[in-house]
C-alpha positions in Angstrom: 0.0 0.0 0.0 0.9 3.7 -0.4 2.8 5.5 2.2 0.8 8.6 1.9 -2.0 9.8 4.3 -5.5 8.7 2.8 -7.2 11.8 4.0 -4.0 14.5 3.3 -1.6 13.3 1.0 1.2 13.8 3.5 4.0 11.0 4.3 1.9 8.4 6.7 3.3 6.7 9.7 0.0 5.4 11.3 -2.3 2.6 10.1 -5.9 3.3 10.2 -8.5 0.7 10.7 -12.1 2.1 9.4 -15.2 1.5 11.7 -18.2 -0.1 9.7 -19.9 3.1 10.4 -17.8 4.7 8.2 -19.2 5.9 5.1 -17.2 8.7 3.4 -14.9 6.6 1.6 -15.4 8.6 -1.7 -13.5 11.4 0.5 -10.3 9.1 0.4 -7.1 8.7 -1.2 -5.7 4.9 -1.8 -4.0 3.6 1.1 -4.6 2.0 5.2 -2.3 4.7 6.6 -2.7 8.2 7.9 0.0 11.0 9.0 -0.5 11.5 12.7 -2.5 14.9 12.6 -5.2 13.3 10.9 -5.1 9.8 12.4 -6.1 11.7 15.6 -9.0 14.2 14.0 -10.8 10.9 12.4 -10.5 9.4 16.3 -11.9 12.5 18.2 -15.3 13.4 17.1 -14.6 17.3 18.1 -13.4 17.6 14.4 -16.4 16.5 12.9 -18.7 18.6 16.0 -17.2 21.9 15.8 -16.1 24.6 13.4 -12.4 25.0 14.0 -9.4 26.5 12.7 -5.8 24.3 12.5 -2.7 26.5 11.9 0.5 23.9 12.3 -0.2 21.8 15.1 -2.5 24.1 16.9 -6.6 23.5 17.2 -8.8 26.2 17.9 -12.7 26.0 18.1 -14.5 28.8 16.4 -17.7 30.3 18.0 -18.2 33.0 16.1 -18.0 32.1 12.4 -18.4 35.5 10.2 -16.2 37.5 12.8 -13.6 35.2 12.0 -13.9 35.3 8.7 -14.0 38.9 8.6 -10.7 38.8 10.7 -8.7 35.9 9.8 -5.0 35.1 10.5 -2.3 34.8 8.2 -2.6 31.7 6.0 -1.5 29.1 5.5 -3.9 27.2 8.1 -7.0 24.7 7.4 -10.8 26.0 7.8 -13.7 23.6 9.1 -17.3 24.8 9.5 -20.0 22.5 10.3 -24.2 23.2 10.9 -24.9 19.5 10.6 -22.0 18.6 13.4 -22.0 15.2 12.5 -19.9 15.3 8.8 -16.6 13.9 7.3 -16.0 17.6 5.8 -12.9 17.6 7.9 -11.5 15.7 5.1 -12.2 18.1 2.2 -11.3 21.0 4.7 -7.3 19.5 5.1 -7.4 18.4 0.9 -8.1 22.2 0.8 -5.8 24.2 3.0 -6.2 28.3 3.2 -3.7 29.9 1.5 -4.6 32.9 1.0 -7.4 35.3 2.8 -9.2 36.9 -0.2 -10.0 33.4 -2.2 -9.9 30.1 -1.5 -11.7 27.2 -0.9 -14.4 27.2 2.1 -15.4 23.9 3.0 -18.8 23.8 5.3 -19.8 20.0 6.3 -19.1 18.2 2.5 -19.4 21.1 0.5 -16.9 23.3 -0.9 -17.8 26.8 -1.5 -15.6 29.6 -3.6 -14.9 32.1 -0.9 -14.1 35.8 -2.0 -13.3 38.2 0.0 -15.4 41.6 -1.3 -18.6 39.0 -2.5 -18.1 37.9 1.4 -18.0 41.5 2.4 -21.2 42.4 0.5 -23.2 39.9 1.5 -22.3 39.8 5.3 -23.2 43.5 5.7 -26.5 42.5 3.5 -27.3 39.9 6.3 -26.3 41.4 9.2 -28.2 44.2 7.9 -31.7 42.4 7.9 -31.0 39.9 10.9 -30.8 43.4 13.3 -33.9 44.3 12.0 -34.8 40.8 13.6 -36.2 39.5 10.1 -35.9 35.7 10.5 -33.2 33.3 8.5 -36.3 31.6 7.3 -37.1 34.1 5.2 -34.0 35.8 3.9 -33.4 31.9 2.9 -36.7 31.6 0.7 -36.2 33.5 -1.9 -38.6 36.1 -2.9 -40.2 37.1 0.6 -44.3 37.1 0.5 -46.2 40.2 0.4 -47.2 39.7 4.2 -43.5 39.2 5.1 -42.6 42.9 3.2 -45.4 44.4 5.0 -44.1 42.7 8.3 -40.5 43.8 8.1 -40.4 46.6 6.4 -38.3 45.2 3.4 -37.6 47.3 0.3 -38.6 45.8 -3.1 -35.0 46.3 -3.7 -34.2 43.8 -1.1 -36.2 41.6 -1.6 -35.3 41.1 -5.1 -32.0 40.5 -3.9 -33.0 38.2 -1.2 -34.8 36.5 -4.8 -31.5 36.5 -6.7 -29.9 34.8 -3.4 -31.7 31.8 -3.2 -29.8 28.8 -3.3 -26.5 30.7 -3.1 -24.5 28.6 -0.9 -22.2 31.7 0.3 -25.8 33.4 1.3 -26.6 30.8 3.1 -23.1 30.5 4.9 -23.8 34.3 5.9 -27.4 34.1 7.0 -26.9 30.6 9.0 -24.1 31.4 10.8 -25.2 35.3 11.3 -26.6 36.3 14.9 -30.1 36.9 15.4 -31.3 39.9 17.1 -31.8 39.5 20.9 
């Protein structure tokens, strides 16, 4: 077999045995061996639980999602987000290491979404923007909001036809699911 990590690609030194649970095989390279940093993320289940952050050897839970990606450190480092907090996107997320801030490769659960920095800007400022006026995620998800929900929050025909053009974008939904509600 291949002395190569099956999740990475980096030199191996650990064999991995796979759990019949274990269903994200189409994630894999060839190979029974991992490098040790990812050998112990497919062990610990706080890598598949939590959005995180790895720069070198250092693991960081991220609470706040959007503040960190507004203010993120110097690449290059690996990027996990998670809503479903039970996925094998960790894999995709070291296959697709951050190297550099304004475009790269945001991975969130098993998806992989093009993330650019001013489109990012825009549309965080958009969502922040509607969540304060305590408009729920439910709608800014929907698409083009019904006339009762215009009347209800106050939205603009402008918005809302940008709230229609945004439905089914996965970088909108990024924004809006991860965004804070108003208290």
């Amino acid at each position: 077999m291949s002395n190569t990590c099956v999740f990475c690609g980096a030199p191996a030194v650990v064999p991995i045995v796979f759990p019949d649970t274990f269903t994200a095989y189409q994630l894999l390279q060839a190979g029974d061996q991992a490098c040790s940093r990812c050998a112990e993320m497919f062990k610990e289940a706080k890598f598949r639980r939590n959005c995180w952050v790895m720069q070198g050897t250092e693991w960081r839970k991220i609470d706040d999602v959007l503040g960190f990606l507004t203010a993120m450190p110097e690449p290059p480092f690996v990027l996990y987000l998670t809503l479903q907090k039970r996925k094998h996107g960790w894999i995709i997320a070291v296959q697709n290491p951050v190297l550099c801030k304004d475009k790269f490769v945001l991975v969130v659960d098993e998806d992989k979404i093009l993330f650019e920095r001013n489109r990012f800007n825009d549309l965080h400022a958009f969502s922040k923007a509607l969540l304060n006026h305590g408009i729920p995620k439910g709608v800014l998800l929907c698409g083009m909001p019904t006339p009762s929900s215009l009347r209800k929050f106050g939205l603009t025909w402008q918005e809302a036809k940008k709230l229609e053009q945004l439905k089914g974008n996965m970088f909108w939904m990024v924004c809006v699911k991860f965004g804070k509600t108003k208290s």
